[in-house]
C-alpha positions in Angstrom: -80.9 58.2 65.7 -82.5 59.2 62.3 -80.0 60.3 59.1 -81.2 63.8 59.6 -80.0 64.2 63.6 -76.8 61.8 62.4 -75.9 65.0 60.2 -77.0 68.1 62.4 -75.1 66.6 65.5 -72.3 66.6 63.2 -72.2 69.8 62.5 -73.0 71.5 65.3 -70.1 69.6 67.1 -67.5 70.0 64.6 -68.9 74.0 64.0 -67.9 74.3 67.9 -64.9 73.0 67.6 -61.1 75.0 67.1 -59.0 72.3 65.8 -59.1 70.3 62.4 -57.8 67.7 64.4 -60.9 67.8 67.0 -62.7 67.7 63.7 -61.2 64.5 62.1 -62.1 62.7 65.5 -65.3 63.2 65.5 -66.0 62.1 61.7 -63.8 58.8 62.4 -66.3 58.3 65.9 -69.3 59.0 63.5 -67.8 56.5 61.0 -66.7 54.1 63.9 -70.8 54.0 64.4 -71.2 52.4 61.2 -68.6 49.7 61.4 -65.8 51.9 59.4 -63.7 52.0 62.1 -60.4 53.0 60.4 -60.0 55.6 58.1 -57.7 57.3 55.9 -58.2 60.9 54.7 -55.7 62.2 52.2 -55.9 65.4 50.4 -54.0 67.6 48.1 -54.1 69.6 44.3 -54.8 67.3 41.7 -52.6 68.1 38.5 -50.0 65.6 38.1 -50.5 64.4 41.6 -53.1 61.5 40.5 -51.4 58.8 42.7 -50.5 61.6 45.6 -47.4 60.7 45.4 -45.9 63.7 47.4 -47.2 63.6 50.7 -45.2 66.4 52.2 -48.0 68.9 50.2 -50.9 66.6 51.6 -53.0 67.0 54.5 -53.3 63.2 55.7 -55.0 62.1 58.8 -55.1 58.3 60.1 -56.9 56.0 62.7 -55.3 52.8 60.7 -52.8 52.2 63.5 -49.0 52.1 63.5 -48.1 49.0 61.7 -50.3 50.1 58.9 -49.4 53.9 58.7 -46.1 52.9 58.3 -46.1 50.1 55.7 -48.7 51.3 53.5 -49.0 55.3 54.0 -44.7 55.8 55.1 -43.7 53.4 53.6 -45.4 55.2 50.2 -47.0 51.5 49.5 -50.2 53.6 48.6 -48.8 54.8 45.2 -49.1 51.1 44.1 -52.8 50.7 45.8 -55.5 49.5 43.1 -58.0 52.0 45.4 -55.5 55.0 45.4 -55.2 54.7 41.6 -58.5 54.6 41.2 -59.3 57.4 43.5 -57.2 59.6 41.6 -58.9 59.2 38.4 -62.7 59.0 39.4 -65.4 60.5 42.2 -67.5 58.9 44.2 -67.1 55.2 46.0 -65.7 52.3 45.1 -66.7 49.0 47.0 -63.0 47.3 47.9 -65.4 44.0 46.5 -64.8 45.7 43.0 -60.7 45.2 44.0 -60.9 41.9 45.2 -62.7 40.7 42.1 -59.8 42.6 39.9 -57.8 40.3 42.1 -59.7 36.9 41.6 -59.9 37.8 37.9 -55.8 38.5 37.2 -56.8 42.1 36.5 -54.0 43.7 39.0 -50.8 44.5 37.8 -47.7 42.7 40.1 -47.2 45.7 42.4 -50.9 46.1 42.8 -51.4 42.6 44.0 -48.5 42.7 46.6 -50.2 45.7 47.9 -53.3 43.9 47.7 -51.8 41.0 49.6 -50.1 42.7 52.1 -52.9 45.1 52.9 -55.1 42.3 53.9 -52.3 40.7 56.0 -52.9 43.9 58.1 -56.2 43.8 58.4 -57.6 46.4 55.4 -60.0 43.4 54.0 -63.4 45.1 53.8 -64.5 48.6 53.2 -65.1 51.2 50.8 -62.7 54.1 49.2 -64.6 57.5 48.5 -63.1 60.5 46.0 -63.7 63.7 46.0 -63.0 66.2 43.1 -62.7 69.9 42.9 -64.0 71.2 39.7 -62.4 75.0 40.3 -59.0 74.3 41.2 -58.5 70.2 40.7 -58.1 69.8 44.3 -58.2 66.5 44.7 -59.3 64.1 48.1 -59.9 60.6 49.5 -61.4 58.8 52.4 -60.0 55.1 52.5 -63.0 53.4 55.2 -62.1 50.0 56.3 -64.9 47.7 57.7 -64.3 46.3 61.2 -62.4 43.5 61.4 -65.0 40.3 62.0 -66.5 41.8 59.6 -66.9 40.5 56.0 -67.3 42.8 52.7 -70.6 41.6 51.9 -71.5 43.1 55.5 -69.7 46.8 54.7 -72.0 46.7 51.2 -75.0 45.9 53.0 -73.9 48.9 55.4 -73.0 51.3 52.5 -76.4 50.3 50.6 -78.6 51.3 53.7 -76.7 54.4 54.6 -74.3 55.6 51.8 -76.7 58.9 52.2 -75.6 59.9 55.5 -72.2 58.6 55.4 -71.5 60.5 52.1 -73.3 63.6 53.6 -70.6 63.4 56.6 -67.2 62.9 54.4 -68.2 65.7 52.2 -69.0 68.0 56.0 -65.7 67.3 56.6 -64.0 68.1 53.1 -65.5 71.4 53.6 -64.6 71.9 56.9 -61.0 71.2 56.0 -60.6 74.3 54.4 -61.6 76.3 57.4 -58.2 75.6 58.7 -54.9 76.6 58.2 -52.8 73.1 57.7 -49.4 74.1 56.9 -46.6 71.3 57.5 -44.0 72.5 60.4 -41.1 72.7 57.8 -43.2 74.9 54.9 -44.2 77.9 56.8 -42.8 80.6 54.3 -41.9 84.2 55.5 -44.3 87.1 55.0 -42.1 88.5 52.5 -42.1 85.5 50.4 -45.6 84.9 50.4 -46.6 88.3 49.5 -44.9 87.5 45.8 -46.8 84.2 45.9 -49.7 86.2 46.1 -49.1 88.7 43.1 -48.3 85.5 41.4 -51.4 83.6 41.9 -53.3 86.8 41.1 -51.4 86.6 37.5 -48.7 88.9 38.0 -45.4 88.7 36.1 -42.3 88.7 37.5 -41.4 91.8 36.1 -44.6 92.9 37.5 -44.1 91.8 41.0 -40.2 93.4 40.9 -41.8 96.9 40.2 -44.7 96.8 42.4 -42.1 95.6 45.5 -39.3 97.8 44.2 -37.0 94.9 44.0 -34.5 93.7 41.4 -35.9 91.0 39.0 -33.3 88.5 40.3 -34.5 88.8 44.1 -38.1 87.7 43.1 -36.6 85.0 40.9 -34.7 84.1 43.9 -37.3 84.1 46.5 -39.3 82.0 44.2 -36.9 79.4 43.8 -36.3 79.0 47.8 -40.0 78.7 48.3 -39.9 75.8 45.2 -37.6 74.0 47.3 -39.1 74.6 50.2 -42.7 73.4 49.4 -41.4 70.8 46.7 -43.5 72.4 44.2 -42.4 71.8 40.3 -43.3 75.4 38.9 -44.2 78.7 40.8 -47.7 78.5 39.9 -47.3 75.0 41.5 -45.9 76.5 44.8 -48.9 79.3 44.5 -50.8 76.7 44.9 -50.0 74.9 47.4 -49.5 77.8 49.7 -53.1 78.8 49.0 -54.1 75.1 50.2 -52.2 75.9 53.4 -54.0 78.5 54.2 -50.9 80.4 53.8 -52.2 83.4 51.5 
């Protein structure tokens, strides 16, 4: 099949379809057809979130398997991962060739190189990481594509080289298609109430503002606000503004 039908049978599947999940599998089964045949989507706002550290404001999907969800993505081993780190401070892709060099070469700090270590141990020895950068609102997302497992890194690169075009074309279908959903974690649906002040606020109201236009007391905004902090772990309110508006949820 040619780049060009690779693409448009993409999108007319995933344009049919009314699940992000439903979505996600088809990218991984397009992936799987070019040897990448675990992958690791994380996404989230940007800001002080380089290393998404927070997953609970992340939308995260995973064919990696159990053992390696939980070590390195549950187990939060990803906040010491050479690829993470650099995925949150570049775009584009990054051969994990470049990270095993880093490694040959002593150029991995000691947490790095345990993560590098134990990563391979579980079977993430070849692939490619690819980031993806929001210019308007520092939204921030990564694709973590490991190479099959007979398969060496010299044989992903050879694979990336011929069809990086195609492959890129397809991560950045589904970026986009991500926010054609509404992904809001079980435990962060905020009442109506609530998000209506989240809106004033990420339209620049005060809170002042927002008590006047609701015909509220100052403290009940204030109060409101800091549930929904709590709620969505955000540092700020313009923080929590944000994330709802990831969500989907104003």
């Amino acid at each position: 099949m040619s780049t060009e039908n690779v693409v448009e049978n993409f999108i007319l599947k995933i344009a049919k379809q009314d699940e992000l999940e439903e979505c996600w599998t088809s990218l991984a089964e397009q992936l799987a057809g070019f040897g990448f045949d675990r992958v690791l989507y994380g996404s989230r706002e940007d800001g002080a979130l380089k290393r998404f550290s927070n997953l609970s404001n992340s939308v995260i999907f995973s064919t990696y398997g159990g053992t390696l969800d939980k070590t390195f993505l549950y187990g939060r081993m990803y906040i010491d991962s050479p690829s993470v780190r650099w995925a949150g401070q570049n775009e584009g892709a990054l051969s994990w060739g470049v990270i095993q060099q880093k490694y040959r070469d002593k150029k991995l700090t000691a947490k790095e190189i345990k993560v590098y270590l134990t990563t391979r141990e579980l079977g993430l020895r070849a692939g490619y990481t690819y980031s993806i950068r929001h210019r308007v609102n520092g939204h921030r997302s990564c694709f973590g594509l490991c190479y099959k497992e007979d398969g060496t890194q010299a044989d992903a690169d050879a694979v990336w080289e011929q069809n990086a075009s195609v492959i890129i074309q397809l991560l950045n279908l589904f970026e986009m298609t991500v926010k054609r959903f509404r992904n809001v974690p079980h435990n962060q649906e905020l009442p109506n109430t609530t998000l209506s002040i989240l809106r004033l606020v990420a339209e620049g109201r005060t809170i002042s503002e927002i008590a006047d236009l609701q015909g509220k007391h100052r403290r009940t905004i204030e109060d409101q606000l800091a549930r929904a902090r709590a709620i969505l772990g955000a540092a700020n309110t313009v923080q929590a503004a944000l994330i709802v508006r990831q969500q989907g949820q104003i």
